[in-house]
C-alpha positions in Angstrom: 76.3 16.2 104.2 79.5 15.1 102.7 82.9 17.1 104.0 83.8 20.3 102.4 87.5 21.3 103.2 88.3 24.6 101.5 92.2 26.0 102.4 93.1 29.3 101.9 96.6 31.2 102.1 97.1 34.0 105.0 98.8 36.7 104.2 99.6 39.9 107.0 102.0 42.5 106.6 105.2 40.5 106.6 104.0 38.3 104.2 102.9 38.2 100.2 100.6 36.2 98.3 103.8 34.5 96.5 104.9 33.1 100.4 102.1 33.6 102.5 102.2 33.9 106.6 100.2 30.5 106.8 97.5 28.4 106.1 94.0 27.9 107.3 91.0 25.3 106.4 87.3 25.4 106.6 86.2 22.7 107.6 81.7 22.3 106.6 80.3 19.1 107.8 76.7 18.1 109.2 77.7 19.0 112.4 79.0 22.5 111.4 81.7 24.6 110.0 85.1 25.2 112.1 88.5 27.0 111.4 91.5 25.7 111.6 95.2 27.3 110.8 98.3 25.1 110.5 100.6 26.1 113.4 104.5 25.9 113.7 104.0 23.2 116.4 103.0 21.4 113.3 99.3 21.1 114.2 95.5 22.3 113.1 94.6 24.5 115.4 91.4 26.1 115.6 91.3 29.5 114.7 88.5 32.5 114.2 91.4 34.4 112.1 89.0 34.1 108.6 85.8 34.4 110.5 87.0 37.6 111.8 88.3 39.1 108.3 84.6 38.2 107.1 83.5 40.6 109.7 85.8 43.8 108.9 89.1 42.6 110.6 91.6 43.3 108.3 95.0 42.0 110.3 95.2 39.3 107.8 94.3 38.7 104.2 93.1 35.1 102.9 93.2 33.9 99.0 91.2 30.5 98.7 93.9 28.2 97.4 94.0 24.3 96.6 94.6 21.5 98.6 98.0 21.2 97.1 98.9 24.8 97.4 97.7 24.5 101.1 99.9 21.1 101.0 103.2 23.3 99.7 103.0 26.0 102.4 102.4 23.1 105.3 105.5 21.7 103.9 107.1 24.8 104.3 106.0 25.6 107.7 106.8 21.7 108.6 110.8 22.5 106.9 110.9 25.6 108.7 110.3 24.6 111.8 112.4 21.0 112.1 115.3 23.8 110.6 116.0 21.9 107.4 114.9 25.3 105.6 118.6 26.6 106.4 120.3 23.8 105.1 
């Protein structure tokens, strides 16, 4: 089986769909599927955020975006944490 990456945008209340909370990717190989959200320790972390919103937990909201949407909000994240996002 060839790798499947599919990213989608999470949104909670403090957020919006415009500038979303984070960012989490499926990841499907042979060996499985796993979750992982971009952190602000700027790491994938794995994450059961978006396995628990497919069961009825509705703390968060996810929108399946592209890889380069996913790419802009990890950039985002990544500026916000080093601090250059108050420059």
């Amino acid at each position: 089986m060839t790798r499947k990456i599919t990213y989608y945008a999470m949104v909670d209340d403090f957020s919006s769909r415009e500038e979303p909370a984070g960012v989490l990717r499926r990841v499907e190989d042979a060996e499985g599927e796993s979750d992982e959200v971009f952190t602000r320790s700027l790491t994938w972390k794995r994450s059961s955020s978006l396995y628990a919103a497919e069961r009825g937990n509705m703390d968060n909201k996810f929108y399946e975006i592209g890889e380069e949407e996913a790419e802009r909000i990890v950039a985002r994240i990544r500026a916000t944490a080093s601090g250059a996002a108050d420059d």
